[in-house]
Each structure stands twice: as C-alpha cells, then as structure tokens.
PDB file of N, CA, C and O in Angstrom:
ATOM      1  N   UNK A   1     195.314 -45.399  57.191  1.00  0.00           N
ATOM      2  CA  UNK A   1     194.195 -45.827  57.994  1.00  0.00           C
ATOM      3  C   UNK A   1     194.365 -47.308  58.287  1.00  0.00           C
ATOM      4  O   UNK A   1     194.780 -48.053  57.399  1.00  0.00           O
ATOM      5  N   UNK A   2     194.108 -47.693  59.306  1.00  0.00           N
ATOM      6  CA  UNK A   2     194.714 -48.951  59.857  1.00  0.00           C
ATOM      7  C   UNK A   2     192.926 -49.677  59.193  1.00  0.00           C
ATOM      8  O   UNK A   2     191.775 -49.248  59.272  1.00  0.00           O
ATOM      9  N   UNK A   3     193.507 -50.838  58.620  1.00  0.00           N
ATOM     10  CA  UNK A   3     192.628 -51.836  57.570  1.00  0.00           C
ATOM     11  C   UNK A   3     191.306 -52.101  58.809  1.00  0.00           C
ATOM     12  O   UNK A   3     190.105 -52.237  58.574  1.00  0.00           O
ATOM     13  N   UNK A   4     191.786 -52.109  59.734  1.00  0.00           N
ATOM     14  CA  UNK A   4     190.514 -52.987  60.986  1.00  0.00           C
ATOM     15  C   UNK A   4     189.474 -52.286  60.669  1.00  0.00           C
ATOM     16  O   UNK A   4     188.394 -52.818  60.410  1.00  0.00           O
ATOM     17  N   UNK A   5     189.711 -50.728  60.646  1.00  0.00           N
ATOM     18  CA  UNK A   5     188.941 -50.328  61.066  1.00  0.00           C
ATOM     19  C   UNK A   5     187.637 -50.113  59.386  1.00  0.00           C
ATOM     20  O   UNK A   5     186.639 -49.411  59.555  1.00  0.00           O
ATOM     21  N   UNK A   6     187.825 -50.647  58.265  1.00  0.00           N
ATOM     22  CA  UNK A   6     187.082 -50.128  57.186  1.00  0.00           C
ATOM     23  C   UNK A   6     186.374 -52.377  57.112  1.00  0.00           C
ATOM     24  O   UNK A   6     185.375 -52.702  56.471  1.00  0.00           O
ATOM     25  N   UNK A   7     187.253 -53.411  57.924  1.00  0.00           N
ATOM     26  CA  UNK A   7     186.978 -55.015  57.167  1.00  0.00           C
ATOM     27  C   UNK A   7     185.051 -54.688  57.750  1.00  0.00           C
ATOM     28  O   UNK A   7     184.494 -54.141  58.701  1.00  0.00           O
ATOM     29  N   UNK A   8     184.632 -55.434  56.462  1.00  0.00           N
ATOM     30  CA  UNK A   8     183.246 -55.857  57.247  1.00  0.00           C
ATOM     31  C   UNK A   8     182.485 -54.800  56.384  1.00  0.00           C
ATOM     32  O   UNK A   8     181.515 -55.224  55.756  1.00  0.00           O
ATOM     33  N   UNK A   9     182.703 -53.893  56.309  1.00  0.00           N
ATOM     34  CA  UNK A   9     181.896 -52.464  55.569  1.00  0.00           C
ATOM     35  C   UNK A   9     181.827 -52.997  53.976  1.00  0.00           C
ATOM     36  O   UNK A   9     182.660 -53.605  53.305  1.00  0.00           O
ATOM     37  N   UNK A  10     180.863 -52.648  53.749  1.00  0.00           N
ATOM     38  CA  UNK A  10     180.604 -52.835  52.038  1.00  0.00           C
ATOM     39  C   UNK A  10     180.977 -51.815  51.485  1.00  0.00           C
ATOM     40  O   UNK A  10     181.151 -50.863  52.246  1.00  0.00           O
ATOM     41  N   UNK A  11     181.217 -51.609  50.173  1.00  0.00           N
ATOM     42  CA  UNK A  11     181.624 -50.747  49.596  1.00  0.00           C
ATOM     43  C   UNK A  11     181.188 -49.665  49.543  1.00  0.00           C
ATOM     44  O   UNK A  11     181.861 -48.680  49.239  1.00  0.00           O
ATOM     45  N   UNK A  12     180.074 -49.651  49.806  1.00  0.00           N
ATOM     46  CA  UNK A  12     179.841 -47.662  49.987  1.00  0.00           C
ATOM     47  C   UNK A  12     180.106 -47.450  51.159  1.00  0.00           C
ATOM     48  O   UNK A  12     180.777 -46.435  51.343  1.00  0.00           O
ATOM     49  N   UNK A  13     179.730 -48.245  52.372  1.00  0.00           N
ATOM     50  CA  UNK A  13     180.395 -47.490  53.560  1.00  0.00           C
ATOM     51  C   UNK A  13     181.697 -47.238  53.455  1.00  0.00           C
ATOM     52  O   UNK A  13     182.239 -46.156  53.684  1.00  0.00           O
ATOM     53  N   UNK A  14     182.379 -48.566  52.993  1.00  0.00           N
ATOM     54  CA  UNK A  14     183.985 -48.249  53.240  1.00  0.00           C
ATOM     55  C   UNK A  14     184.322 -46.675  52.658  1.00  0.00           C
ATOM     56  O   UNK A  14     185.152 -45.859  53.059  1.00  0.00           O
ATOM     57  N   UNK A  15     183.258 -46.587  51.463  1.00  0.00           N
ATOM     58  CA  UNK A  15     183.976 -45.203  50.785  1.00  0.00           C
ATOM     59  C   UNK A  15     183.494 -44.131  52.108  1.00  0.00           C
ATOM     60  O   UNK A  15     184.296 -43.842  52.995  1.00  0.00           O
ATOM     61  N   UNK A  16     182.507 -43.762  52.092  1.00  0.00           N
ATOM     62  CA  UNK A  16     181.696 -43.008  53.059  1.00  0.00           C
ATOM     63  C   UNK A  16     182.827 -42.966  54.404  1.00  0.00           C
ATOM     64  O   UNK A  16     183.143 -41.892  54.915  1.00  0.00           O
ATOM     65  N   UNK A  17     183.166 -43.787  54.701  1.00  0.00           N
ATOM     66  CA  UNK A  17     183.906 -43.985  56.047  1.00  0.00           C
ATOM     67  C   UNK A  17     185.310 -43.093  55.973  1.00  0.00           C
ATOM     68  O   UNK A  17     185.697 -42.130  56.636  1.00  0.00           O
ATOM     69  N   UNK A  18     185.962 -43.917  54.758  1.00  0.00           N
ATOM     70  CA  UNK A  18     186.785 -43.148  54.319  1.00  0.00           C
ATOM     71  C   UNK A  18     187.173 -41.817  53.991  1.00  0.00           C
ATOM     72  O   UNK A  18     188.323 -41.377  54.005  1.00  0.00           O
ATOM     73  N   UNK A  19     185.821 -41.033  53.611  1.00  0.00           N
ATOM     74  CA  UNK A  19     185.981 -39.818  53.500  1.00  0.00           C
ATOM     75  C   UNK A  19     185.670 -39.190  54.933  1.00  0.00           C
ATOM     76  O   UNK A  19     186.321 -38.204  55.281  1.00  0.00           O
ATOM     77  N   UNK A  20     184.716 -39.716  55.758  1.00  0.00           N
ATOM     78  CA  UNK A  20     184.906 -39.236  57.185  1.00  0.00           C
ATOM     79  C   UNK A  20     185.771 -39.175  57.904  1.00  0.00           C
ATOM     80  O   UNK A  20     185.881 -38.206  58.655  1.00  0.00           O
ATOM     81  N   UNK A  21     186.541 -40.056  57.899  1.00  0.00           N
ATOM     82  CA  UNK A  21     187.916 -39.971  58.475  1.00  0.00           C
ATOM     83  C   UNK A  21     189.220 -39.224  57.957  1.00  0.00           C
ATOM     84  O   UNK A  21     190.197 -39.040  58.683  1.00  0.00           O
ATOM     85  N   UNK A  22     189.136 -38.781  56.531  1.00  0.00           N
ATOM     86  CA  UNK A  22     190.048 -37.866  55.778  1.00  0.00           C
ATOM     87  C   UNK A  22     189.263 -36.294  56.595  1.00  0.00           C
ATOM     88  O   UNK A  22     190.123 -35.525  57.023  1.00  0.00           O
ATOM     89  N   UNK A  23     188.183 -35.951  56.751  1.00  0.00           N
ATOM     90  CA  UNK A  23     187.681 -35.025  57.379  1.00  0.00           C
ATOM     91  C   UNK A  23     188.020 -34.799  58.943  1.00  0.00           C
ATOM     92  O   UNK A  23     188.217 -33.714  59.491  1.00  0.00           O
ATOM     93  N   UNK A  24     188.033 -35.579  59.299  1.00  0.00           N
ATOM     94  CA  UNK A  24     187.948 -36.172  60.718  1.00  0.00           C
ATOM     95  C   UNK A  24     189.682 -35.399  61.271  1.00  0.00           C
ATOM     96  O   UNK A  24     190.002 -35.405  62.460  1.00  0.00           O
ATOM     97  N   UNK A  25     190.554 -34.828  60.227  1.00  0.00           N
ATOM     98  CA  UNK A  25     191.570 -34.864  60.523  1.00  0.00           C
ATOM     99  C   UNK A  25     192.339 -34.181  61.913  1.00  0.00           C
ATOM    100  O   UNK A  25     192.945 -34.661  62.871  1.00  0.00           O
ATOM    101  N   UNK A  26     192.068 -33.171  61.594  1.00  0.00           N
ATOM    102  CA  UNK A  26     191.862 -31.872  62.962  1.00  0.00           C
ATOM    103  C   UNK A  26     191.401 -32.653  64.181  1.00  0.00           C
ATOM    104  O   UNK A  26     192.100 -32.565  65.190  1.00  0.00           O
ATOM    105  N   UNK A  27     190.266 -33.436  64.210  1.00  0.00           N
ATOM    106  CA  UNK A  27     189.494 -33.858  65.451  1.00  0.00           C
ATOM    107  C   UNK A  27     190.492 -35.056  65.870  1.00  0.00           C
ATOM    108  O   UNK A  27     190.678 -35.200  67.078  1.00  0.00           O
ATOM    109  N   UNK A  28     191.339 -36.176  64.721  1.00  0.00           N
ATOM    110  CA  UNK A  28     191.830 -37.109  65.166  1.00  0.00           C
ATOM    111  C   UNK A  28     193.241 -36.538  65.572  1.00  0.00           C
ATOM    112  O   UNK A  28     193.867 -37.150  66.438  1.00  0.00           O
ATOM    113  N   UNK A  29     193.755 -35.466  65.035  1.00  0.00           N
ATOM    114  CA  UNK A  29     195.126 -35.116  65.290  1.00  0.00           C
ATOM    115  C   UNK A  29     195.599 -34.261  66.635  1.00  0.00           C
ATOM    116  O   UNK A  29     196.749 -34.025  67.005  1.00  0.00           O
ATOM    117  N   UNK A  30     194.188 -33.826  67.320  1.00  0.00           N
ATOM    118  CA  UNK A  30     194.184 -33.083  68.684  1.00  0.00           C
ATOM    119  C   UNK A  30     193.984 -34.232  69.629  1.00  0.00           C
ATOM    120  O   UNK A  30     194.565 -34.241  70.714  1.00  0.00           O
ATOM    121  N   UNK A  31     192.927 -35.509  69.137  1.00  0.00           N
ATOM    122  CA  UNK A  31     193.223 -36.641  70.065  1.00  0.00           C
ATOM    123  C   UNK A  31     194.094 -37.325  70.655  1.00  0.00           C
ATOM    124  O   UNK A  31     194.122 -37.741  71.813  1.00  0.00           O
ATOM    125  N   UNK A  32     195.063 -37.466  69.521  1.00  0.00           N
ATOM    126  CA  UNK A  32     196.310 -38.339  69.507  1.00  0.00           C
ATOM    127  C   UNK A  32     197.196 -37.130  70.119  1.00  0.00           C
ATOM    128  O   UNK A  32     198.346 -37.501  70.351  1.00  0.00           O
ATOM    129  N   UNK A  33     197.034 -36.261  70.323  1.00  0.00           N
ATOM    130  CA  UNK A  33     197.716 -35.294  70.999  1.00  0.00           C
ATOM    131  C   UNK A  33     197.618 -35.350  72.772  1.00  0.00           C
ATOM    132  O   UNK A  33     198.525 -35.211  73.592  1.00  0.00           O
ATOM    133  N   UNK A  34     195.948 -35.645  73.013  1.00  0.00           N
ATOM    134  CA  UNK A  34     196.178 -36.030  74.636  1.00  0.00           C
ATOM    135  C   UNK A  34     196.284 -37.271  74.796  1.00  0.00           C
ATOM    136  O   UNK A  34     196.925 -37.616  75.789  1.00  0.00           O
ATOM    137  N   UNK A  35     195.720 -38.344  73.915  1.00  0.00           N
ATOM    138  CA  UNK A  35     196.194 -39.734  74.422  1.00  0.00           C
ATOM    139  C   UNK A  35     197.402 -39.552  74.442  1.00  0.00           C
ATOM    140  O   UNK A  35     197.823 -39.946  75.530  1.00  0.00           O
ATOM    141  N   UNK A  36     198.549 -38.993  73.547  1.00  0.00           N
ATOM    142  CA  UNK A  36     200.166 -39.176  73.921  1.00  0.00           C
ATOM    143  C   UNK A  36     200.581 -38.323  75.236  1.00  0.00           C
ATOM    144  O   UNK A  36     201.272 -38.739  76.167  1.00  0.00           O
ATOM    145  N   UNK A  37     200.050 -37.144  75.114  1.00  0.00           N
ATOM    146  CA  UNK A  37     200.251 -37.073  77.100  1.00  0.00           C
ATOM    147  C   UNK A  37     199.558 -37.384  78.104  1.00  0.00           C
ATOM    148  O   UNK A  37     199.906 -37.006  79.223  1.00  0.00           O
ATOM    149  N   UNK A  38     198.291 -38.232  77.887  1.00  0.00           N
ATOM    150  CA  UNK A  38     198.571 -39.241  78.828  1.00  0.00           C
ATOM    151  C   UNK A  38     199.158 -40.757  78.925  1.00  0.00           C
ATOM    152  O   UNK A  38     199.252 -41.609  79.808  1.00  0.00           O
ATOM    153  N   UNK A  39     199.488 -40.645  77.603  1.00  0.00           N
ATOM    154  CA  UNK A  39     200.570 -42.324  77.402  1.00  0.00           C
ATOM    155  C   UNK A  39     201.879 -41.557  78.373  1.00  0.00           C
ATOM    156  O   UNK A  39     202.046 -42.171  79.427  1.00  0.00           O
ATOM    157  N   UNK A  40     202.715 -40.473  78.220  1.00  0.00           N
ATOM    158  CA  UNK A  40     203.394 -39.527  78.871  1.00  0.00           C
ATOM    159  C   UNK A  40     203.543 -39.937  80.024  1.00  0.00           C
ATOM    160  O   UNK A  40     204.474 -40.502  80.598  1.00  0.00           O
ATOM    161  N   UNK A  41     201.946 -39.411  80.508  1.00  0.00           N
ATOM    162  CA  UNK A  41     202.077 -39.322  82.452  1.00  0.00           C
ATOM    163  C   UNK A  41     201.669 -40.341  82.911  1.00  0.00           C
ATOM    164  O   UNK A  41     201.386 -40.435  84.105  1.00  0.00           O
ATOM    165  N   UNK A  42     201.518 -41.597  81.829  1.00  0.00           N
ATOM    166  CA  UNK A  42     201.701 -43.152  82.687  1.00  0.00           C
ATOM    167  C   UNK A  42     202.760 -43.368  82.605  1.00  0.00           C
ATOM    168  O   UNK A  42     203.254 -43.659  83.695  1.00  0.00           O
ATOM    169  N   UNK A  43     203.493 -43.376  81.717  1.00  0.00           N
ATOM    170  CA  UNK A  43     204.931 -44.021  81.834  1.00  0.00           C
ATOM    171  C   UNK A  43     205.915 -43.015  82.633  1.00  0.00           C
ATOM    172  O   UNK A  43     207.086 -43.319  82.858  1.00  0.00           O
ATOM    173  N   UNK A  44     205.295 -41.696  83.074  1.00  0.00           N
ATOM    174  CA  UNK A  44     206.200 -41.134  84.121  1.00  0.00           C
ATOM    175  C   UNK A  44     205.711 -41.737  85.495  1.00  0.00           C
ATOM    176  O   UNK A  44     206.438 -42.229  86.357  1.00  0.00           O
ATOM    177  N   UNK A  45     204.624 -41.631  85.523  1.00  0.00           N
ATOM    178  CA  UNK A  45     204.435 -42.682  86.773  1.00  0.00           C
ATOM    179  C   UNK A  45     204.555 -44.131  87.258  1.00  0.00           C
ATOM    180  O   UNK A  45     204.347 -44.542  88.400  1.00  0.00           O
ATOM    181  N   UNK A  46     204.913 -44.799  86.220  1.00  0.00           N
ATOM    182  CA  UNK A  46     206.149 -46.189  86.628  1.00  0.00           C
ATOM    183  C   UNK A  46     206.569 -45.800  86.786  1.00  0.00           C
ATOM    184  O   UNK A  46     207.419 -46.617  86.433  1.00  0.00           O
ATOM    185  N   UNK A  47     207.424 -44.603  87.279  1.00  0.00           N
ATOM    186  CA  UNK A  47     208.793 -44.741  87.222  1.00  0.00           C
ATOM    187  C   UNK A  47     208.569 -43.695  88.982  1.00  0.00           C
ATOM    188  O   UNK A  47     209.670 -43.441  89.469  1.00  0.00           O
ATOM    189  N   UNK A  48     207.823 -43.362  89.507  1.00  0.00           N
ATOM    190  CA  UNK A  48     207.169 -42.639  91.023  1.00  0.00           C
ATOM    191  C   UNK A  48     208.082 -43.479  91.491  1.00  0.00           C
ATOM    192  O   UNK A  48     208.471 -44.498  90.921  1.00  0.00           O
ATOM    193  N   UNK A  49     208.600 -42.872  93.018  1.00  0.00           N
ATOM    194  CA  UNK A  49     209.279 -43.979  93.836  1.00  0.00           C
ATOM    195  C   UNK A  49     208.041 -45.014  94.764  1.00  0.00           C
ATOM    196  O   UNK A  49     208.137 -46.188  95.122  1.00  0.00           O
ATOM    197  N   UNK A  50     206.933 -44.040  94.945  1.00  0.00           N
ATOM    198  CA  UNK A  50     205.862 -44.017  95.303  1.00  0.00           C
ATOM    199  C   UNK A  50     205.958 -45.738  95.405  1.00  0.00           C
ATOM    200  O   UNK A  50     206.022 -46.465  96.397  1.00  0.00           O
ATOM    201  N   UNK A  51     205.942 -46.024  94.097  1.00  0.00           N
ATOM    202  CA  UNK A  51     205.321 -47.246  93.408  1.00  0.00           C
ATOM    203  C   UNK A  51     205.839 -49.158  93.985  1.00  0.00           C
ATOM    204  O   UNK A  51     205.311 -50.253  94.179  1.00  0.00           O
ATOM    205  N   UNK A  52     207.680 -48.244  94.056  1.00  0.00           N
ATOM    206  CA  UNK A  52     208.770 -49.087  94.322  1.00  0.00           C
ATOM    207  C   UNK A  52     208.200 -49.642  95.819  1.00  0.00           C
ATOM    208  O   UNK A  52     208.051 -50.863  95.844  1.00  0.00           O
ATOM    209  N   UNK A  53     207.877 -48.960  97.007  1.00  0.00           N
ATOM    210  CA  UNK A  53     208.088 -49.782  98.449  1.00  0.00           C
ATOM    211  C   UNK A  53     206.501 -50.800  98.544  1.00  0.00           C
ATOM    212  O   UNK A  53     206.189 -51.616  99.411  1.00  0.00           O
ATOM    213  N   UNK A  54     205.544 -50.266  97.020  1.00  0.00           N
ATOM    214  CA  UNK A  54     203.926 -51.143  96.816  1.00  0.00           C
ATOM    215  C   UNK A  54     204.636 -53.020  96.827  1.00  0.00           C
ATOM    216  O   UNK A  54     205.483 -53.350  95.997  1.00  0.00           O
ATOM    217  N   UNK A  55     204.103 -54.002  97.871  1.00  0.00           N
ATOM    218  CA  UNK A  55     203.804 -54.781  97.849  1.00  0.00           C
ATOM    219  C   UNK A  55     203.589 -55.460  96.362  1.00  0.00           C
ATOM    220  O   UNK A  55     204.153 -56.451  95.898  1.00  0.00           O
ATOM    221  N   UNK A  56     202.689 -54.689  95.821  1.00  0.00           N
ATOM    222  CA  UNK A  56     202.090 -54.840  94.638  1.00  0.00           C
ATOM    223  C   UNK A  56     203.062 -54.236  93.099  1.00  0.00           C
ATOM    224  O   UNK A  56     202.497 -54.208  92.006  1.00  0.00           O
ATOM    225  N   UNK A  57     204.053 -53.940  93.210  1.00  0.00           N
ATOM    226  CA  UNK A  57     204.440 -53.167  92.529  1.00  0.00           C
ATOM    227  C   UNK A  57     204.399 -53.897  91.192  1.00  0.00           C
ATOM    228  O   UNK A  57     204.098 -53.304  90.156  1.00  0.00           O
ATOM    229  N   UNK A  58     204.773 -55.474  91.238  1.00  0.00           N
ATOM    230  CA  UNK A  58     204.742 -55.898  89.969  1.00  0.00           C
ATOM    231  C   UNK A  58     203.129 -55.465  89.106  1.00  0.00           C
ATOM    232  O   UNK A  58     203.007 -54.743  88.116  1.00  0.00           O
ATOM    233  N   UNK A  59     202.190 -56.086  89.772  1.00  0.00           N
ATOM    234  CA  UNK A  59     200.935 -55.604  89.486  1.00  0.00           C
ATOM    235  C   UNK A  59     200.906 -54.404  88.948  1.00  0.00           C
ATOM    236  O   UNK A  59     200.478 -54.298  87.799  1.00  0.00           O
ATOM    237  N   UNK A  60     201.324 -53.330  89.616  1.00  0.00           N
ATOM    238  CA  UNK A  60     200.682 -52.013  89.388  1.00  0.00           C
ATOM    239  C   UNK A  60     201.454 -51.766  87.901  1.00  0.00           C
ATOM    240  O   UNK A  60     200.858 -51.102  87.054  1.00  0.00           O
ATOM    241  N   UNK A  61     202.635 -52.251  87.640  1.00  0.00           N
ATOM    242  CA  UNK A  61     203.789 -52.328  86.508  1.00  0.00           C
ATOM    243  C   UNK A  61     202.692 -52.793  85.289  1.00  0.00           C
ATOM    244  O   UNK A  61     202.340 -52.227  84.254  1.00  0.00           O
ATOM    245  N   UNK A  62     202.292 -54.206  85.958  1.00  0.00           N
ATOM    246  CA  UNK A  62     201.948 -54.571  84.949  1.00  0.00           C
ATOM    247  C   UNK A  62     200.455 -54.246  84.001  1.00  0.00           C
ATOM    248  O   UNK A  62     200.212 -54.513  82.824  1.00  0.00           O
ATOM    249  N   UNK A  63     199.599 -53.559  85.062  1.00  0.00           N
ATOM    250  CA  UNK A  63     198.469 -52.639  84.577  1.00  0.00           C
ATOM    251  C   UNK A  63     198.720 -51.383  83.514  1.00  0.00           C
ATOM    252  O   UNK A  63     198.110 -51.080  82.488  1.00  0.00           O
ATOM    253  N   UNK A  64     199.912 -50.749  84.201  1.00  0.00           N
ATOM    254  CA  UNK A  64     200.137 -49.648  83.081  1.00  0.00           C
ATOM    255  C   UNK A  64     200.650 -49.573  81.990  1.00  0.00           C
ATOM    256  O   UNK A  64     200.539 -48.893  80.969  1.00  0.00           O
ATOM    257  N   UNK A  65     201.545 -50.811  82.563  1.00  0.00           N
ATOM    258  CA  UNK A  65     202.315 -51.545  80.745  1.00  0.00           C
ATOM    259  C   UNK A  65     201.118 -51.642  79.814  1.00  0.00           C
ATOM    260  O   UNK A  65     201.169 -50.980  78.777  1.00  0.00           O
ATOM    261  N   UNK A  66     199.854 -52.522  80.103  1.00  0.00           N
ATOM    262  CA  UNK A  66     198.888 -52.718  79.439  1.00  0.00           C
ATOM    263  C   UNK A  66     198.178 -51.476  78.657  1.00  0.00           C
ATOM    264  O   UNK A  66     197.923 -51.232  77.478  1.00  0.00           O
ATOM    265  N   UNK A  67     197.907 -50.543  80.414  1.00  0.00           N
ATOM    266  CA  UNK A  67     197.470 -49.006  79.303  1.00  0.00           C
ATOM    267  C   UNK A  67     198.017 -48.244  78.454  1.00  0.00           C
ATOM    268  O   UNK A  67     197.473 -47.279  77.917  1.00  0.00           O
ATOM    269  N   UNK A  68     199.350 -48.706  78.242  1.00  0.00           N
ATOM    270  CA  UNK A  68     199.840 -47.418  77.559  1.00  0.00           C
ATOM    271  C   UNK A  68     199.659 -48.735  76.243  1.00  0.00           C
ATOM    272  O   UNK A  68     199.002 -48.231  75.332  1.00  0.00           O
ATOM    273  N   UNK A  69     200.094 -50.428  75.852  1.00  0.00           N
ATOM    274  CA  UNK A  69     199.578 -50.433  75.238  1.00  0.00           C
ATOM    275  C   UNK A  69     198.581 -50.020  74.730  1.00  0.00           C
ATOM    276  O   UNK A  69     198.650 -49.656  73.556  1.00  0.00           O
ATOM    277  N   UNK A  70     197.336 -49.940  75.436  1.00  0.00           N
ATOM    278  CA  UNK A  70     196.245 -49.275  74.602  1.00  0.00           C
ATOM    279  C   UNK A  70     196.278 -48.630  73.941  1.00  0.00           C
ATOM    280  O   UNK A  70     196.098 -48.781  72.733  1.00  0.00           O
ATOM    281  N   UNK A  71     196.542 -47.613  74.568  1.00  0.00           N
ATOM    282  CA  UNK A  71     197.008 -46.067  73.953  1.00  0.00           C
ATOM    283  C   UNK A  71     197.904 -46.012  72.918  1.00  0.00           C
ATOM    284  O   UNK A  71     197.780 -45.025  72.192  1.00  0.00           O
ATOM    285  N   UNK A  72     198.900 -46.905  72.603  1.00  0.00           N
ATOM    286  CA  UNK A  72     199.687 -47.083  71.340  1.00  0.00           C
ATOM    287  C   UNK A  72     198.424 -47.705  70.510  1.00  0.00           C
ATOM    288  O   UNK A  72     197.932 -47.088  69.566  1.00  0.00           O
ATOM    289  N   UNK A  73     198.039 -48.717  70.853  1.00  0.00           N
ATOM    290  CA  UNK A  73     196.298 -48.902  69.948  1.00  0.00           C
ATOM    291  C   UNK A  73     196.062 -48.271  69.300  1.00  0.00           C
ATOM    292  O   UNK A  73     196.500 -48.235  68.150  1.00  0.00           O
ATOM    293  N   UNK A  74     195.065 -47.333  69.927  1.00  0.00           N
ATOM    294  CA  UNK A  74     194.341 -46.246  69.879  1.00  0.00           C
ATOM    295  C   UNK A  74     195.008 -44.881  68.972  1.00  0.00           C
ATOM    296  O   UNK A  74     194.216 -44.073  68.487  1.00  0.00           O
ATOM    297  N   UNK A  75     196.408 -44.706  68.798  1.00  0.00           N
ATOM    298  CA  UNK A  75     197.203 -44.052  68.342  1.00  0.00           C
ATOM    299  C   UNK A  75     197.417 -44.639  66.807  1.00  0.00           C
ATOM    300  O   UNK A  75     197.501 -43.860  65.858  1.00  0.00           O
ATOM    301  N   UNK A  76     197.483 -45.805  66.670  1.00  0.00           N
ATOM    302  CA  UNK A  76     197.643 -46.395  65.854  1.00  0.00           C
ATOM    303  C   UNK A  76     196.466 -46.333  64.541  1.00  0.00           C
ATOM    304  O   UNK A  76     196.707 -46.316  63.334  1.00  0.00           O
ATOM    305  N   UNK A  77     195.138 -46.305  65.232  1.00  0.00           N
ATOM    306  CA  UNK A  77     194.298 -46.254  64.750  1.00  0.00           C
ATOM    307  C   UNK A  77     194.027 -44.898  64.129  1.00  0.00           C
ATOM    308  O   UNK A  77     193.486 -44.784  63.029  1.00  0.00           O
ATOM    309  N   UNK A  78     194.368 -44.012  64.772  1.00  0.00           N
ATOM    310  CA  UNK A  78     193.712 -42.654  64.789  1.00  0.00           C
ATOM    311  C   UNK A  78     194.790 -41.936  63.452  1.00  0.00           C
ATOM    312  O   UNK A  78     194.597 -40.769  63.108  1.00  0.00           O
ATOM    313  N   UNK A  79     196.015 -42.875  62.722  1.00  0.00           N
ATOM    314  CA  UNK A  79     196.963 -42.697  62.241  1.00  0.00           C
ATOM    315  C   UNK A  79     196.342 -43.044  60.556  1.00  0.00           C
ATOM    316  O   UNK A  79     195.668 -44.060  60.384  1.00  0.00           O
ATOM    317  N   UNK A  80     196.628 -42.170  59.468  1.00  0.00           N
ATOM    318  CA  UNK A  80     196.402 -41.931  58.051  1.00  0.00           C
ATOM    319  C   UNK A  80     197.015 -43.543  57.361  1.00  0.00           C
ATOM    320  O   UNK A  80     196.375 -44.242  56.576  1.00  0.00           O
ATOM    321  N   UNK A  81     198.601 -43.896  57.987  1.00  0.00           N
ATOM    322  CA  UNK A  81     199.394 -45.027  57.090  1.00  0.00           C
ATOM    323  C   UNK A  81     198.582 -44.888  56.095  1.00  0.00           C
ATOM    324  O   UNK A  81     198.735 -45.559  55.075  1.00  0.00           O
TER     325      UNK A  81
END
C-alpha cells in the first residue's frame, strides 16, 4: 500500500483503512485492470498517424504523456507493495 495514502490518519483509522483496503481487493484489482487498458489505448494513440500532420502535435504528445502518467499514479496506488 503506497504510504500517501494511510500519512495524516491516526491510528485507528490507519488500522480501519487498512483493513478496507485488504478487502477492497477484487474491487481494486478489476480497476487497475481498465485504467491499464486505457493507459493501453492512450499510448496506442500517440502513436495514430492522425496525430503526426496536427500543427499541435507536440501538445497533443505532451497531454497524453501526462495522462498515462496519471494512470501509472493511480496504478501505483491501487497496488498492495
């Protein structure tokens, strides 16, 4: 469980939290299942030719770079470590 998510909680929440999220498992492990295909079908779409003749292309590059960070985030979080 990535530390961010328990700093700040006092000790019974942290426990409480903790056991919600050991429960939580099924619900977090089907999540991380569509955030990774749609981390997937962003990074297949950098790669559209679509994208290449955009004016904008650096831009549009550089928006999705950002989302799929997220999504590694978000993955990260949703992860036992």
């Amino acid at each position: 469980m990535n530390i961010k998510l328990i700093q700040g909680l006092d000790k019974e929440d942290e426990l409480i939290f903790r056991e919600d999220f050991i429960k939580a498992k099924r619900f977090r492990k089907r999540l991380a299942e569509v955030i990774e295909k749609e981390m997937r079908a962003k990074e297949k779409s950098m790669r559209d030719d679509a994208n290449f003749s955009s004016p904008s292309w650096s831009l549009i590059q550089a928006e999705k770079i950002g989302q799929v960070r997220v999504y590694e985030q978000f993955l990260d979080f949703l992860n036992e470590k």
